[in-house]
MARKOL-130763 format. One record per residue (C-alpha): z, y negated, x negated; residue number from 1. Coordinates in steps of 0.02 Angstrom, whole numbers, plus 50000, padded with zeros to 5 digits. Example, Ala and Ser with C-alpha at 12.3 -4.5 7.8 and 13.67 -1.06 7.14 Angstrom:
+-------+-------+-------+-----+
:     z :     y :     x :   k :
+-------+-------+-------+-----+
: 50390 : 50225 : 49385 :   1 :
: 50357 : 50053 : 49316 :   2 :
+-------+-------+-------+-----+
//
This chain:
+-------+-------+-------+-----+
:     z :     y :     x :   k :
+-------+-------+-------+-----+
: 50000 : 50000 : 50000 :   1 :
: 49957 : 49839 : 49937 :   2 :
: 50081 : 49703 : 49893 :   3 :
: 50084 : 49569 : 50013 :   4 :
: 50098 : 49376 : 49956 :   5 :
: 50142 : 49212 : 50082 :   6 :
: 50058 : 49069 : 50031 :   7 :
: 50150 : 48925 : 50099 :   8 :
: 50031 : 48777 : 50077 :   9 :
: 49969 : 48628 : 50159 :  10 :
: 49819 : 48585 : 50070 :  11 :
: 49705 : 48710 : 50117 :  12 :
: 49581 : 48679 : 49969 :  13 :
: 49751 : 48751 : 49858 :  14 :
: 49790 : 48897 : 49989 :  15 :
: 49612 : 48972 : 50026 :  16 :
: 49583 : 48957 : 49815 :  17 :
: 49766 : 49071 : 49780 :  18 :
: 49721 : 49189 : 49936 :  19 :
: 49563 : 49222 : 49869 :  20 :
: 49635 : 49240 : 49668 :  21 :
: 49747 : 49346 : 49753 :  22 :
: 49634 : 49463 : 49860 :  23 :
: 49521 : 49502 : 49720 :  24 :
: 49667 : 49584 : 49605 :  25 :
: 49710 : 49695 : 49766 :  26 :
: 49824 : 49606 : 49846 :  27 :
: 49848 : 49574 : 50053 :  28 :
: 49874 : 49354 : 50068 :  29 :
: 49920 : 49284 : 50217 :  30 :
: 49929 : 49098 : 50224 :  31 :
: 50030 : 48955 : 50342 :  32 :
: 50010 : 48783 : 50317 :  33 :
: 50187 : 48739 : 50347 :  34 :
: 50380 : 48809 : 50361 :  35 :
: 50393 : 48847 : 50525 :  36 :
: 50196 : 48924 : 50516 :  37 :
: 50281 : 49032 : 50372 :  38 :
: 50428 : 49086 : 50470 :  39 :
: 50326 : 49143 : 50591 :  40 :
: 50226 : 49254 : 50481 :  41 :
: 50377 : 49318 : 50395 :  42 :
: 50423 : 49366 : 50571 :  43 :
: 50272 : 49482 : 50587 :  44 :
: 50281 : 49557 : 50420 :  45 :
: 50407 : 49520 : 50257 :  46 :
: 50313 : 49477 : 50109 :  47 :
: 50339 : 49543 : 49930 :  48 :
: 50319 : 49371 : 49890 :  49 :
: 50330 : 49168 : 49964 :  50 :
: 50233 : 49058 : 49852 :  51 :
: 50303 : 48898 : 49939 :  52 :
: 50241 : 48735 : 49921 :  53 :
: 50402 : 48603 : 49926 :  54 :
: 50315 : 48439 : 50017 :  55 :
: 50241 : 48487 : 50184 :  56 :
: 50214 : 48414 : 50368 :  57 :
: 50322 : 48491 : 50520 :  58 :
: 50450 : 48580 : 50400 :  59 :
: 50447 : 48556 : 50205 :  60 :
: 50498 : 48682 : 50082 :  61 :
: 50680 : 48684 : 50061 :  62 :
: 50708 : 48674 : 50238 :  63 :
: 50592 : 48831 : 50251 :  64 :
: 50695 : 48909 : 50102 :  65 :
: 50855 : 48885 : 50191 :  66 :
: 50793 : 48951 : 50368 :  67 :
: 50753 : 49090 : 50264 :  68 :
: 50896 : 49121 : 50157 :  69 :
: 50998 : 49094 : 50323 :  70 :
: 50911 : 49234 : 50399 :  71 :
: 50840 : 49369 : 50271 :  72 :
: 50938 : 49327 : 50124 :  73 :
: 50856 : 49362 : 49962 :  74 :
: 50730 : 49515 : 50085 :  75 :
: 50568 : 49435 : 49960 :  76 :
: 50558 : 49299 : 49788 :  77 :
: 50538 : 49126 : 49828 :  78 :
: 50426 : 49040 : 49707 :  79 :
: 50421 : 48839 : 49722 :  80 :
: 50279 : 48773 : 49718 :  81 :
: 50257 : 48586 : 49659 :  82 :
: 50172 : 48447 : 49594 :  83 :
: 50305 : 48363 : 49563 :  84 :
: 50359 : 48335 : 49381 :  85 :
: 50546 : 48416 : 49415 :  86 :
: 50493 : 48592 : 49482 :  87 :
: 50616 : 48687 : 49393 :  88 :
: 50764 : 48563 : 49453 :  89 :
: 50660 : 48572 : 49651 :  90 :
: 50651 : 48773 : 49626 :  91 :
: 50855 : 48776 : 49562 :  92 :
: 50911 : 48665 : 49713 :  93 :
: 50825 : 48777 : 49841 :  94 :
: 50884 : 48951 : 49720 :  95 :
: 50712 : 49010 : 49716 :  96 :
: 50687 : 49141 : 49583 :  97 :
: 50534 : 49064 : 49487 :  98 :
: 50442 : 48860 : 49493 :  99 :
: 50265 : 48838 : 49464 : 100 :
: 50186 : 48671 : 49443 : 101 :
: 50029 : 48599 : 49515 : 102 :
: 49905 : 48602 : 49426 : 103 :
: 49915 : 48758 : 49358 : 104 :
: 49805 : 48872 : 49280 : 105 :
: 49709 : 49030 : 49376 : 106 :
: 49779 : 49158 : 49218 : 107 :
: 49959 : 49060 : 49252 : 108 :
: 49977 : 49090 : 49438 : 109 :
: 49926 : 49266 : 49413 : 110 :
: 50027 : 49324 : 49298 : 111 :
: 50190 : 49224 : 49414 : 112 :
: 50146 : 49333 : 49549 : 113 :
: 50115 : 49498 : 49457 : 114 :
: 50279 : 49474 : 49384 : 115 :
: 50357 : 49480 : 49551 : 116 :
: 50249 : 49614 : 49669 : 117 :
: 50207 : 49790 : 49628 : 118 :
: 50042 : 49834 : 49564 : 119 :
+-------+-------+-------+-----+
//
C-alpha cells in the first residue's frame, strides 16, 4: 500500500507541483487548500504525512495543527511549511516534527518526505 501524503496548501501552483513530485515516486497525494479543507480529509483517511503550509485563508496552519493535535495526537508528522524566514521557530511553536522553507528545492522536499513515509 502506498504511503499517503496531505498537502496542505493554498497556492495551488505549490500544491498541484508537490502532488505531482509526489505521485511519480509512488506515492497517493491528496491536497486541501486550507485547515478546515485538511481536517476534513484527515477525516476520510489519516495520512502518513501533513505537509502544512502555516499562512492560509479560512483556517491557517497552527490553528489546523492544534485541531489536530487536539484530536489525533501525534496519529501522522506534521511538517511546516513556510516562506517565512523563521520556519524552524513557526514549526517548534506548532511541535511539528520537521520545517521546510519556501522555496525549496524538488531533491529537498523529497528527501523531507521520504524521511517520514514508508517506501
Amino acid at each position: 500500500m502506498p504511503s499517503r501524503v496531505l498537502v496542505v496548501e493554498d497556492e495551488e501552483d505549490i500544491a498541484v507541483l508537490v502532488a505531482l513530485l509526489l505521485r511519480d515516486r509512488g506515492m497517493e497525494v491528496a491536497t486541501a487548500a486550507d485547515g478546515r479543507a485538511a481536517l476534513a480529509e484527515v477525516e476520510r483517511a489519516m495520512p502518513d504525512l501533513i505537509l502544512l503550509d502555516m499562512k492560509m485563508p479560512v483556517m491557517d496552519g497552527p490553528a489546523f495543527a492544534q485541531a489536530f493535535r487536539a484530536r489525533w495526537g501525534r496519529a501522522a508528522p506534521l511538517v511546516a511549511f513556510t516562506a517565512a524566514e523563521d520556519a524552524d521557530r513557526r514549526a517548534a511553536a506548532i511541535d511539528a516534527d520537521a520545517s521546510l522553507g519556501k522555496p525549496f528545492d524538488l531533491p529537498q522536499l523529497v528527501a523531507l518526505v521520504e524521511r517520514f513515509v514508508k517506501r
